[in-house]
C-alpha positions in Angstrom: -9.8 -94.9 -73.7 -6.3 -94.0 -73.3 -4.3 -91.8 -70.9 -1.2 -90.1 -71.1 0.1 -87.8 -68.0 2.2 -85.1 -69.5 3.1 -83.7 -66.0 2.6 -84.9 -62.8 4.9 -84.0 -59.2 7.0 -87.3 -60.2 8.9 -88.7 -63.0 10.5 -92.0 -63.9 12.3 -90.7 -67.3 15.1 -87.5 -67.1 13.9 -86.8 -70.3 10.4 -85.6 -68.6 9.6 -82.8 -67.0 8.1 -82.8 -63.2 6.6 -80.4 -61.1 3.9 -80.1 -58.8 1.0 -80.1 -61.2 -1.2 -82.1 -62.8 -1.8 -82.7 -66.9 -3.3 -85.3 -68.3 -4.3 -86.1 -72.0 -7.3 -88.4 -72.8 -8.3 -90.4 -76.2 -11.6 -91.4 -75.8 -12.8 -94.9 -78.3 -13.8 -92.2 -81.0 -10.2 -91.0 -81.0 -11.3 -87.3 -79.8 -8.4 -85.8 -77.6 -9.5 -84.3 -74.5 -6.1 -81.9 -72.4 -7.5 -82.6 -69.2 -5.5 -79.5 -66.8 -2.3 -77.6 -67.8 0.0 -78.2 -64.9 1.7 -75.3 -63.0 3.7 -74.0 -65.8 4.9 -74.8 -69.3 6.5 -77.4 -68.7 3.8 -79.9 -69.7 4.4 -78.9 -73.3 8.0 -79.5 -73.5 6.6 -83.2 -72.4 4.0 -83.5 -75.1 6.8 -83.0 -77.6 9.4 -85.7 -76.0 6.6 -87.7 -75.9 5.8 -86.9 -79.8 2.4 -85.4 -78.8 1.0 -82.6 -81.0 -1.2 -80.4 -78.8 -0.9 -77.4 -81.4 -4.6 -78.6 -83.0 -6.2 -80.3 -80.0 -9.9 -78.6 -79.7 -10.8 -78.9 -75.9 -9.4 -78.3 -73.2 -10.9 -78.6 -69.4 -9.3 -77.0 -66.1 -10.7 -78.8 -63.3 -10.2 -75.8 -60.6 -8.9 -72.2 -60.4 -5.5 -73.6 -59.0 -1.9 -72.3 -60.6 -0.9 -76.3 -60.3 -4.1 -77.2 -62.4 -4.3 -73.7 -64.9 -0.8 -72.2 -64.4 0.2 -73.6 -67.8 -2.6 -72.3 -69.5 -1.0 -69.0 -70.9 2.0 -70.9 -72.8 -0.6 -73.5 -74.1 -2.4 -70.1 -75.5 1.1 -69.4 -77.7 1.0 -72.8 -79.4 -2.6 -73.1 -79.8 -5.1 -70.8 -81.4 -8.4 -72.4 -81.2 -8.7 -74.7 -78.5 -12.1 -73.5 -76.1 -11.1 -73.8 -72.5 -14.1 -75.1 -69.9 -13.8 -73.8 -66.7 -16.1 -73.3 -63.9 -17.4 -69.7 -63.5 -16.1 -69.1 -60.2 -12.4 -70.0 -61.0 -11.4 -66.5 -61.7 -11.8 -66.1 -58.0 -8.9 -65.4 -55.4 -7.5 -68.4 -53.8 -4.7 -68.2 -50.9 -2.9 -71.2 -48.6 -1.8 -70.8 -45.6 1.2 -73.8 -46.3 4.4 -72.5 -47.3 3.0 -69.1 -46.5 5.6 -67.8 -43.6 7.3 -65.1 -46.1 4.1 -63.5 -47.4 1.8 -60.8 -46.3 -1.2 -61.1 -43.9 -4.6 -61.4 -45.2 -7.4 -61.8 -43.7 -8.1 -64.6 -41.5 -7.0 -62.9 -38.0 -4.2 -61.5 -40.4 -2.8 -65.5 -41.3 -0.1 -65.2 -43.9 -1.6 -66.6 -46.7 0.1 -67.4 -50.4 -2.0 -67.1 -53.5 -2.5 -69.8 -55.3 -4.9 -69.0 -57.8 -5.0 -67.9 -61.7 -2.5 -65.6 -63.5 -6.2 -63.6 -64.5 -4.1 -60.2 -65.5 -2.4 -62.4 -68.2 -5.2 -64.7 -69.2 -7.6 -61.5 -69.6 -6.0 -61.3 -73.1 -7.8 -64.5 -73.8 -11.2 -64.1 -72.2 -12.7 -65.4 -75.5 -11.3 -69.0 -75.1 -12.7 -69.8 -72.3 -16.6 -71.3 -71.8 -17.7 -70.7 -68.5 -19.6 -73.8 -66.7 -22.2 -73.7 -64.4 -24.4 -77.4 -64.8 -24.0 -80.4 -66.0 -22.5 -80.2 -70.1 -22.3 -82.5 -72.7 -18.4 -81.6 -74.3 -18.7 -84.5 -76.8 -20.1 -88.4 -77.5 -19.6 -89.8 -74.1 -17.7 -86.7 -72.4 -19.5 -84.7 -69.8 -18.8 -82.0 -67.0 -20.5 -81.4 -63.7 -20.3 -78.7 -61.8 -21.8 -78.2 -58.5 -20.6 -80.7 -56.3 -22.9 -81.6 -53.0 -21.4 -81.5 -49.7 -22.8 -85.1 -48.1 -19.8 -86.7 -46.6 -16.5 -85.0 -44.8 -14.4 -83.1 -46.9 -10.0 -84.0 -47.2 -8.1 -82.2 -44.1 -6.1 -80.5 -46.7 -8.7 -77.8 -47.3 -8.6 -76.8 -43.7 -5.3 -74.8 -45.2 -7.0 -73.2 -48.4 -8.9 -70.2 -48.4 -10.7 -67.7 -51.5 -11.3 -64.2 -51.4 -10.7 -60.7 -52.4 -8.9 -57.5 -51.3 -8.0 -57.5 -47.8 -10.0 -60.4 -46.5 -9.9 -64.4 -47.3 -12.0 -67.0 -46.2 -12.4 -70.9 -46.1 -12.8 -71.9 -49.5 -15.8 -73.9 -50.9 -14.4 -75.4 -53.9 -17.3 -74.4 -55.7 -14.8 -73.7 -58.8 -14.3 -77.4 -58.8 -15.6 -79.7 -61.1 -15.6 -83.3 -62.2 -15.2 -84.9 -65.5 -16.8 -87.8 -66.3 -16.2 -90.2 -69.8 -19.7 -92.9 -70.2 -18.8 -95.8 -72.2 -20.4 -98.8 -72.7 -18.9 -100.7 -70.2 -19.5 -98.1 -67.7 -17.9 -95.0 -66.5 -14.9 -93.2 -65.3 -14.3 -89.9 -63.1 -11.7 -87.6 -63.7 -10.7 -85.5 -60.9 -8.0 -82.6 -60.5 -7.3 -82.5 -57.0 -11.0 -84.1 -55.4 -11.0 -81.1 -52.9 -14.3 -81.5 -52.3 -14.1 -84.7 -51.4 -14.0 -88.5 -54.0 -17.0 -89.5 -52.5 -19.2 -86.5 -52.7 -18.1 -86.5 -56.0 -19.3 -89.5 -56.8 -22.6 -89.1 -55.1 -22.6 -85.7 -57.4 -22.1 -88.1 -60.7 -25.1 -90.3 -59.6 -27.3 -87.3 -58.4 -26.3 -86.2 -62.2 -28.3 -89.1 -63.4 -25.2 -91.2 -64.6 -25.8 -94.7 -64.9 -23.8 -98.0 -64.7 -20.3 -99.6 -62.8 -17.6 -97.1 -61.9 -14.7 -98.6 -63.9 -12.2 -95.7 -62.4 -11.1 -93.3 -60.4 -8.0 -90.8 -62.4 -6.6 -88.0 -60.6 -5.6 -86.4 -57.3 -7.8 -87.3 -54.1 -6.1 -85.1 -52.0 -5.3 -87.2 -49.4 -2.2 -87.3 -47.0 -0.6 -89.3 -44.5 2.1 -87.6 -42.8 3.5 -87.9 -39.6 5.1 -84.9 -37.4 4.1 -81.3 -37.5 1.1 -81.6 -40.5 -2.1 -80.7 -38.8 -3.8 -80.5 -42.0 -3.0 -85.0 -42.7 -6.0 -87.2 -43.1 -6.3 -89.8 -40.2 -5.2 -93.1 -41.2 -8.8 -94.7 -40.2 -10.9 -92.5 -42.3 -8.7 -93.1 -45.6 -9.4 -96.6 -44.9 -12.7 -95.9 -44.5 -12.8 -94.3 -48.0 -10.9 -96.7 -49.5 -13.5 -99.1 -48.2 -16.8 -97.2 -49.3 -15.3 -96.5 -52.5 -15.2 -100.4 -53.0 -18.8 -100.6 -51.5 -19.6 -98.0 -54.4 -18.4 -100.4 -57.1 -15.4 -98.7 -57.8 -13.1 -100.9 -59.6 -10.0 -99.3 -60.7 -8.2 -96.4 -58.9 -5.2 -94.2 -60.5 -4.2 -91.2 -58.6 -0.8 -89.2 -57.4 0.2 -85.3 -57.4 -2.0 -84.0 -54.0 -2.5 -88.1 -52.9 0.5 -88.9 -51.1 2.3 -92.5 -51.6 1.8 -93.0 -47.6 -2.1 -91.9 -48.3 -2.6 -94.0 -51.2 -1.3 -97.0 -49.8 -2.8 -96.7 -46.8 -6.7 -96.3 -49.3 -5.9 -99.4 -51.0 -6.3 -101.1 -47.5 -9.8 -100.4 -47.6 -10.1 -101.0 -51.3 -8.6 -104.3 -51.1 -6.5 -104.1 -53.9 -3.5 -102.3 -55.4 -3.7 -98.6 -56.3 -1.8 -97.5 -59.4 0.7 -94.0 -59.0 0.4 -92.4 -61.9 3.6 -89.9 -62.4 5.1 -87.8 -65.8 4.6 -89.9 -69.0 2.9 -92.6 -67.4 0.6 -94.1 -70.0 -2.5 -96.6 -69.6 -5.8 -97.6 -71.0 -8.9 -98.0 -69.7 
């Protein structure tokens, strides 16, 4: 299959586009298109068309988790494209808040912790209610292209979240990430994840694909792990030992090919392929590969 990321938080070309968000497009062997995420804004479609992509027709679109970096281009992709179905898990229309960046914005909730939203533009996607398919189990999308919801909880979850909260009204609490879900393509040779951010953890999302009776090697890993490595001030960094760790168990796992950026930092994903024992690709706006 091939890849194409329309938007991710870096580019190499001043042509493209970049912002922190996440878009990529898939072609699966049966040359079905697949826009996997919007990015945070519109932004992503003024890619597709420097990159001479036609996303005007495409039939299916997935939004991994109810994150503005993930759906926030939604409504512009609405005023180009009149058909497309939208998969997205049920609980995505929720409130979602961070505490990052946050030091301008009201209390809520939380001891009153200023918290930012982060979430959906639901007022202005309302209008389109009848686009999207709400997910709640595993789905079958297409030959070879499936969705699973419901992601278990076995191993320890990124720092990051320790920052992200959901709620409603005057109160917020620590989010669950049960909005999130994972896309998985089968081929013959085995099968690939596709993750938005991985909130909730790679490897319990990985455990949630086997659980979900999928079979065979694990030829990749796309998409943000949210991981980071930071020094200073950032309570919310993974410790350098346990990405190691994870870079090691995902080899363990079979994991052969990993291609991640946006909520992975570089520091984080360099310090995983320690563990994994081999180079780590950074994907970034207009990067193109096949798997």
């Amino acid at each position: 299959m091939e890849i194409l990321t329309l938007i991710e938080n870096t580019t190499e070309t001043d042509s493209l586009r970049s912002e922190h968000g996440l878009s990529l497009l898939l072609k699966t062997g049966k040359n079905s298109q697949l826009l996997f995420d919007t990015g945070a804004s519109g932004a992503f479609l003024d890619n597709a068309i420097q990159l001479g992509v036609d996303l005007s027709s495409i039939s299916c679109v997935v939004i991994s988790h109810g994150h503005y970096d993930h759906g926030g281009g939604l409504f512009d992709f609405f005023e180009i494209n009149k058909t497309a179905k939208v998969y997205i898990s049920k609980y995505a229309f929720k409130k979602y808040y961070s505490s990052n960046n946050a030091d301008h914005c009201a209390p809520i909730g939380v001891a009153g912790k200023p918290l930012r939203y982060i979430g959906l533009d639901t007022e202005r996607l309302e209008r389109y209610a009848q686009r999207f398919q709400s997910i709640d189990d595993v789905t079958n999308l297409f030959d070879g292209v499936y969705l699973v919801p419901n992601i278990v909880g076995e191993y320890p979850r990124p720092n990051g979240n320790k920052a992200l909260f959901s709620g409603a009204g005057g109160d917020a609490v620590h989010d669950d990430f049960r909005h999130e879900m994972i896309l998985v393509v089968k081929e013959d040779d085995g099968i690939i994840i596709f993750t938005g951010c991985g909130h909730s953890g790679i490897l319990n999302m990985i455990e949630t694909v086997r659980r979900s009776h999928f079979e065979g090697p694990i030829k990749a890993i796309v998409g943000g792990l949210h991981l980071q490595l930071e020094s200073g001030t950032n309570s919310f960094a993974d410790e350098s030992d346990q990405i190691t760790a994870i870079g090691k168990k995902l080899t363990d796992l079979g994991v052969t090919d990993i291609h991640t950026g946006h909520c992975t930092s570089l520091a984080a994903s360099e310090r995983l392929s320690v563990g994994f024992g081999k180079k780590i690709s950074r994907i970034h706006t207009g990067s193109r590969f096949t798997l």
